[in-house]
N, C-alpha and C positions, 0 to 999 in steps of 0.2 A: 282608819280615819287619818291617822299622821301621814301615810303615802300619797293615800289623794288628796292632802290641804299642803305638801309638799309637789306634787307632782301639777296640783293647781297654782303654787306660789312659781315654779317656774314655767309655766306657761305666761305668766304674767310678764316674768322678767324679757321671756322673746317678744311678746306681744308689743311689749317698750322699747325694744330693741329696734322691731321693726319699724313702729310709728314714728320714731326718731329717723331714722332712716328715710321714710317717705317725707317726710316734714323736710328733709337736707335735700331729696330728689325735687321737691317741688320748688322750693327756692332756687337749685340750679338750673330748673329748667327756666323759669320766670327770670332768670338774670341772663341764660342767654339766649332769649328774645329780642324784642325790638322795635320800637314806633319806625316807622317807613315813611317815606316820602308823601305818600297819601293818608298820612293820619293812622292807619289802622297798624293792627299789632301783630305780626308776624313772628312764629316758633322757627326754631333752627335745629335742622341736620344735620351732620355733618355732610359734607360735598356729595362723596362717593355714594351714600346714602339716597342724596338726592338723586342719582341718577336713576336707583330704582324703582323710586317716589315716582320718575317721569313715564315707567315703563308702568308703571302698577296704577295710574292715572289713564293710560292711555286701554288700558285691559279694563280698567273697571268702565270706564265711560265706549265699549264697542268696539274700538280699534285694535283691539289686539294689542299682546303681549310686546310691543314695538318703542323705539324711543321716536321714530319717526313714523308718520299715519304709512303707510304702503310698505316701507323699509322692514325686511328681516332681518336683521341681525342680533343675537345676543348677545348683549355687551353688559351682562349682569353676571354674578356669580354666587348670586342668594334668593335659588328659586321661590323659596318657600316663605324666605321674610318678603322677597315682593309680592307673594299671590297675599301675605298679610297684610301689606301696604293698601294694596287692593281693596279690600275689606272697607279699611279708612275712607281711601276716595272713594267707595260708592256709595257713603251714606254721608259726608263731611263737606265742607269745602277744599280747596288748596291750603289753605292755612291752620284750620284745625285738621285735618285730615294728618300735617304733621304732628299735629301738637298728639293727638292720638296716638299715633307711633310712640313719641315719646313718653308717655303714661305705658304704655305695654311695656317698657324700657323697666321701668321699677319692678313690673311683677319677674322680667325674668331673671334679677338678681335676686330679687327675695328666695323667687323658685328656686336657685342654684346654690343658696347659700344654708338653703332647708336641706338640700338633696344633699349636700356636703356635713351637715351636720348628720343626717343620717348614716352617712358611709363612715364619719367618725366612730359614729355610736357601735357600728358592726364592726369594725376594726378593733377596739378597745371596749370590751363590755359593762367594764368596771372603772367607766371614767368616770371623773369629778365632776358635780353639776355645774362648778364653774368653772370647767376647760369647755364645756361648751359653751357658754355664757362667749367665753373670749376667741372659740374660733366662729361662731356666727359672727360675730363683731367683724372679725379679722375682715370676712369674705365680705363683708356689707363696705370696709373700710380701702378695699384695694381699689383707688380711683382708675385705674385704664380700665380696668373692667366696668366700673360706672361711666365713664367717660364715655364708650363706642357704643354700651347699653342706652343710655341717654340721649345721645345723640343717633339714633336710629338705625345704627351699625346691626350687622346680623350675629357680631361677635355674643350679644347677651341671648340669643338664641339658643346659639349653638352651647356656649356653658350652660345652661338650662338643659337642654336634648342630651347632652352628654353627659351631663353627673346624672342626670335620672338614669341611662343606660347604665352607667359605671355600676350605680345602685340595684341595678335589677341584676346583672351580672355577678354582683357580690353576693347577695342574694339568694339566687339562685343554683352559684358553690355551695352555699350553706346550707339552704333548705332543701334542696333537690325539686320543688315545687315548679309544674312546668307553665304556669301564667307567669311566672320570674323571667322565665325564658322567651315567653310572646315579647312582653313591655318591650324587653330588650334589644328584639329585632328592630321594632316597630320606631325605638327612642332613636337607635342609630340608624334606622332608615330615612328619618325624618332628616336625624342630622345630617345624613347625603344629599336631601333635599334644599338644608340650609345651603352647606358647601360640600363639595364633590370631594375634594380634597381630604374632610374627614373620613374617607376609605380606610385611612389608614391607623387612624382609633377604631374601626369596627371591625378590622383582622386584626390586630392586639386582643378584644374584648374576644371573639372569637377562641385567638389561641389558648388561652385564659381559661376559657369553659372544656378544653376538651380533657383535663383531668378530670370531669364528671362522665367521661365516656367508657370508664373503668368499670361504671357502676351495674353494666347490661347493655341487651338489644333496643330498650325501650328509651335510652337516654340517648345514642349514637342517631335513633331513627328522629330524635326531637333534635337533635344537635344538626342534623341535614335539613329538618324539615324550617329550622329558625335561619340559617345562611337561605335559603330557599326564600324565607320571608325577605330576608333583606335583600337578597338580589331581585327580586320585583319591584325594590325602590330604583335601585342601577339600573335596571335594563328599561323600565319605566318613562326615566328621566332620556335615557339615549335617545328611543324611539320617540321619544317627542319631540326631542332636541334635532332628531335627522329628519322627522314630517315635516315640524313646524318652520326651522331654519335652513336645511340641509344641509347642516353639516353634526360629525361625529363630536367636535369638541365648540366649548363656548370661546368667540371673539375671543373674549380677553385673555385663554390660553396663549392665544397666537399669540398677541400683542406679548406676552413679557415673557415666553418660554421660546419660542420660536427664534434662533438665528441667535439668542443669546449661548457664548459659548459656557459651558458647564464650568470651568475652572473660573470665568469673572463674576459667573453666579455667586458661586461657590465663596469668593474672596468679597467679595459685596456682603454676603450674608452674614459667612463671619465679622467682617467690622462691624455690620450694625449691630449684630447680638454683645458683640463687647460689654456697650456701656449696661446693657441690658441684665447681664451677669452681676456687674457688679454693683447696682441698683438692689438686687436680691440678694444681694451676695450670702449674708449674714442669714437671711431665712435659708436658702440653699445648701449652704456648708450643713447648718445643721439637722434640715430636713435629710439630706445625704446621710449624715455621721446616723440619724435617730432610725434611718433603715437596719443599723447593725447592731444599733442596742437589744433587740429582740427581732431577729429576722421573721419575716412571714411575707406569704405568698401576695397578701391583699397591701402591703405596703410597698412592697418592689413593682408592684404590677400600676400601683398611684404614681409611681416616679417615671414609669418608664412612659405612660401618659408624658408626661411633662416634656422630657425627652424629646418625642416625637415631634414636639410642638417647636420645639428648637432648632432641632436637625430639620423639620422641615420651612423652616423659617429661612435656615442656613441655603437651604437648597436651591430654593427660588432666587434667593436675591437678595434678602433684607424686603424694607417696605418704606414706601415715600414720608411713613411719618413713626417719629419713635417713641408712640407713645405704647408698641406692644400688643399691636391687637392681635395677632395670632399667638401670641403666651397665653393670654388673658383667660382664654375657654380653660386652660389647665391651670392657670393658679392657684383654683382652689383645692386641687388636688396638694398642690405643693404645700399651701398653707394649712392641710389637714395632717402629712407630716412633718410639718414646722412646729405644730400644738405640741403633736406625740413627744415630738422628742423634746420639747421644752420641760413637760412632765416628767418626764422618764428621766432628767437630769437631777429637778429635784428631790425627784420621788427616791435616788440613789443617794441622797444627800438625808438622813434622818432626823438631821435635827432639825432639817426646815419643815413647819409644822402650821397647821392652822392658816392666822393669820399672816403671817410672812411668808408662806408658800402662795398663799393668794397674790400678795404684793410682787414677788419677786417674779410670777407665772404672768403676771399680767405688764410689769416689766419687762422681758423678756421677749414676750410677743408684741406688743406695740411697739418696741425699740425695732425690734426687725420690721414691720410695716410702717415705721418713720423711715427707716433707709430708703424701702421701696417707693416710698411714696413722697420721699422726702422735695422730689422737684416739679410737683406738682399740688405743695401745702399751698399756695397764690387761687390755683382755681379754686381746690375743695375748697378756702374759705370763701370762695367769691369775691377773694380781692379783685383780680382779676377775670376777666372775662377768657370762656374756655376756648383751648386753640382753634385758629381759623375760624374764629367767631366774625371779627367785624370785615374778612372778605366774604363774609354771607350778606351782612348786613350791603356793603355793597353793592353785591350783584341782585339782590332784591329792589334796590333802587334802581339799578341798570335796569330789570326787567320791568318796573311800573312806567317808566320811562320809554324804551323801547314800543312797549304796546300801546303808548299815547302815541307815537310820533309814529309808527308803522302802518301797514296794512295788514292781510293774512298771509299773503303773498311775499311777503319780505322774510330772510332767514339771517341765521346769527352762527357766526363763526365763533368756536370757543376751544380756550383750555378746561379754564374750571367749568364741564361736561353734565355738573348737578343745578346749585340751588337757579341761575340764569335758567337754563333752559327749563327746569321746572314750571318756573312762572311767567315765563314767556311763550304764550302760543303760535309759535313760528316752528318750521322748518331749521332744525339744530346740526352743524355741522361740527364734527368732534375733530380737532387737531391735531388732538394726542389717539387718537386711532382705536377708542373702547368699542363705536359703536362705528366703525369703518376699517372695513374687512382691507382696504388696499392701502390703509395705512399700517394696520397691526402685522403685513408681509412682508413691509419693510425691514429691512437688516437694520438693526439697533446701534445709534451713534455711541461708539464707546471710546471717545473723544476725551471723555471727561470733562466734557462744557456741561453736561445733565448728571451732579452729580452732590449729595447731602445729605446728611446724618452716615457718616461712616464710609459711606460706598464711592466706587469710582465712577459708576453709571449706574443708573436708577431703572428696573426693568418697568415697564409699563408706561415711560413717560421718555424713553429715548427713544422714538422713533416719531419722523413728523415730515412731512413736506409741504409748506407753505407757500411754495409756487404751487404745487397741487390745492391745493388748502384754499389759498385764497384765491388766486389768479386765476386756476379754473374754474373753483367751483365758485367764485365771486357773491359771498355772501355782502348781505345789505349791512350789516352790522360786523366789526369784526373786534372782536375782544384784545388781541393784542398782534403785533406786528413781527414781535421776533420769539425765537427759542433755539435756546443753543449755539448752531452756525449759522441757522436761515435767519435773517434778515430783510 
C-alpha cells in the first residue's frame, strides 16, 4: 500500500507539472496572436512554418502537395509535419487550422519530456524521485525547444520521434525483446519523414544496436530485418520525391548546399554555434565531466546524439536565426546527463543529505537552465512578444489588404515566403529561391552584404536575382525592392 500511495503521490506531482506547463503554453500561444486589420483574431507560426502551412493547404484542399496550384517544386523540408499540417486545413479554417498546429506543439514537448524521463529512469535505476521531479521540469523548461514547438516548427516533432527511438533502442539493449526493435525503426523512420537529415541519428542508433548481434542468428536476422524497415521510410520518401517532383533531392537542398563552398560553411557554422556553446556552457562542461563519473554505454551513446546535432549544424552553415533549432531535438538528451551528473556530484559528497541535497540538486540544475535560457527570460515571461512575432502581424495585414484590393489573377512577390503567401490566395513568387528551382542554382553571394548572427553569409537566403524576380516575372505586389547588392 505505501508503493502505490507513493507511486500514486508522484503521479500527481507530474500531472502538475504538466498542467503548469500547458497553462504557460497556452498563454504563449494567446500572447503571440493578434486582432488584424479585419477585426478577427489570427494565431501565429513561425514564417518558415508557414510555408508549409501553404503547401499542406493547398494538398488538403485538391491541389496537390504544391506551394503554387500547377508548380512542382519542393520547397519544404518537413514532409511529415506538413502532411500533419494537412490534417488541420482539412477540417479548420486558415486561422484555426494554425492555431491547431500550435496545440499539437504542447503534446509534442510533453511527449519528449515523458520519453526523456524514461530514458533517465533506464539509465539510472536507483534514482531519486526528485531528480526526476527536476529533469521533467528541466525539459518542459528549455524555451528554443518550446519556442519552434509552439510555433509550428517540425523541430518538436522530431524531439518527440527521436527520444521515443532513443527509448526503444535503449530498451531493447536491455531487454533483448524484438517489438523494442520494430518501435524503433518505425520512430526513426518517421523522423526521416519529419527531416531527411535525421539519417544521421538512425546510423548512430543503428551502430548502437549491433552489440546485441553477439547474442545469435536470430538477433543479426532482426537487426537487418529493422535497417530494412527503415529503409522503406528512405527509399519511400526518394521515390515519391522523383514521381511527384522529379528530382532526387528537396529545392531547398540546392538553395543552401549547392555552390556553397565547404570551408565558408564550415566557418559560418562555427560562428554561429559559439554563442550557442556558451549559452549551455555550464550544463555542457558538466554533462561532459558526469560521462566519466561512471562511464557507460547508454550515457556516451546520449552525448554523442548531441554531438551530431552540432557537428551537423557546423556543417551546413549555421541558421538564419539563433534561437537553436537544430540543438533543440538533442537537448534533452544533454539535459538527462546534466541531472546525472548533478547527483553523482552530491551524492560523492555525504554530508549532503535529505533536505539540502534537494535544495542544492535543484539549485544546481535550474542555475544551468537560467544560463541557457537566460536570453530569452523576456519572452517566457511574456514580457515580450516571441521573435519575429509582429513581422507576422504585418504580413497578415499585407495579406487581408492585398485580397481586398486584388483579383485572383494578380501575384505577390516575396521574401518572407510564409505567413503573406499563406493568407493570400494569389500566385506567390519566392525571392530568396525556397520554392524556385532557378533561383536556388544560383551561386551564393558571399559578399558579406547577407550576413547575421555569427556568419559571413547566410546559406539559404544568399542567393536572389531581382531583375529576374521582379522584372521578369513582374509580380502585382512586390514585398520589397532590394537585398544585398540588387537594388
Amino acid at each position: 500500500m505505501k508503493k502505490l500511495h507513493a507511486y500514486s503521490k508522484q503521479n500527481w506531482v507530474f500531472l502538475l507539472l504538466s498542467m503548469l506547463f500547458i497553462g504557460w503554453a497556452l498563454a504563449f500561444i494567446y500572447h503571440s496572436s493578434y486582432a488584424a486589420m479585419d477585426g478577427r483574431r489570427y494565431f501565429n507560426l513561425f514564417d518558415d512554418a508557414m510555408i508549409s502551412m501553404r503547401y499542406a493547404w493547398n494538398f488538403a484542399h485538391g491541389n496537390g502537395l504544391v506551394w503554387n496550384i500547377g508548380e512542382r517544386v519542393e520547397g519544404y523540408t518537413n514532409l511529415l509535419m506538413t502532411l500533419l499540417m494537412s490534417l488541420a486545413a482539412l477540417f479548420f479554417d486558415k486561422r484555426y487550422a494554425v492555431l491547431v498546429i500550435q496545440l499539437t506543439g504542447i503534446f509534442f514537448v510533453l511527449g519528449t519530456a515523458f520519453f526523456a524521463l524514461k530514458i533517465f529512469e533506464l539509465i539510472r535505476s536507483k534514482e531519486k524521485v526528485f531528480t526526476r521531479y527536476l529533469l521533467f521540469a528541466a525539459v518542459l523548461l528549455y524555451y528554443p525547444l518550446n519556442y519552434w514547438s509552439l510555433l509550428g516548427m517540425e523541430t518538436g516533432l522530431l524531439a518527440f520521434l527521436l527520444s521515443a527511438g532513443v527509448l526503444c533502442s535503449l530498451l531493447y539493449v536491455e531487454k533483448l525483446e524484438a517489438r523494442y526493435l520494430w518501435f524503433m525503426s518505425v520512430s526513426f523512420g518517421l523522423c526521416y519523414l519529419t527531416r531527411n537529415d535525421s539519417l544521421l541519428f538512425a546510423v548512430l542508433a543503428f551502430l548502437y544496436l549491433t552489440q546485441t548481434l553477439k547474442n545469435g542468428r536470430r538477433f543479426i536476422y532482426a537487426f537487418f530485418a529493422a535497417g530494412f524497415i527503415y529503409g522503406l521510410f528512405v527509399i519511400g520518401q526518394t521515390v515519391f520525391r522523383y514521381a511527384y517532383y522529379g528530382e532526387m533531392l528537396p529545392n531547398t537542398y540546392t538553395l543552401k548546399l549547392v555552390g556553397m563552398p565547404l570551408f565558408e560553411r564550415v566557418r559560418n557554422g562555427w560562428g554561429f554555434v559559439q554563442p550557442f556553446l556558451k549559452e549551455t556552457g555550464f550544463v555542457l562542461l558538466l554533462a561532459f565531466a558526469g560521462i566519466f563519473f561512471k562511464v557507460s554505454k547508454p550515457k556516451v551513446y546520449l552525448f554523442v546524439f548531441f554531438l551530431i546535432s552540432i557537428g551537423y549544424q557546423i556543417y551546413v552553415g549555421g541558421d538564419p536565426w539563433n534561437y537553436w533549432r537544430m540543438m533543440s531535438p538533442t537537448m534533452p538528451f544533454l539535459l538527462i546527463l546534466f541531472v546525472l551528473a548533478c547527483d553523482a556530484i552530491l551524492t560523492k559528497t555525504p554530508q549532503i543529505k535529505g533536505s539540502a541535497y534537494n535544495g542544492l540538486l535543484a539549485i544546481l540544475i535550474f542555475g544551468g537552465l537560467l544560463q541557457a535560457d537566460f536570453r530569452f527570460l523576456r519572452e517566457m515571461s511574456l514580457v515580450d512578444y516571441p521573435f519575429d512575432n509582429e513581422a507576422a502581424r504585418k504580413h497578415v495585414d499585407e495579406a487581408i489588404a492585398i485580397n481586398a484590393v486584388t483579383d485572383e489573377n494578380a501575384s505577390i512577390g516575396v521574401f518572407w515566403a510564409g505567413t503573406l503567401p499563406y493568407y493570400v490566395d494569389r500566385v506567390a513568387l519566392d525571392f530568396l529561391g525556397k520554392s524556385d528551382p532557378y533561383i536556388a542554382n544560383l551561386p551564393p553571394d558571399l559578399s558579406g552584404q547577407i550576413a547575421w548572427n555569427g556568419m559571413n553569409s547566410v546559406p539559404g537566403h544568399n542567393k536572389y536575382d531581382l531583375n529576374y524576380s521582379i522584372k521578369e516575372l513582374r509580380p502585382t505586389y512586390v514585398q520589397g525592392l532590394e537585398w544585398g547588392s540588387k537594388i
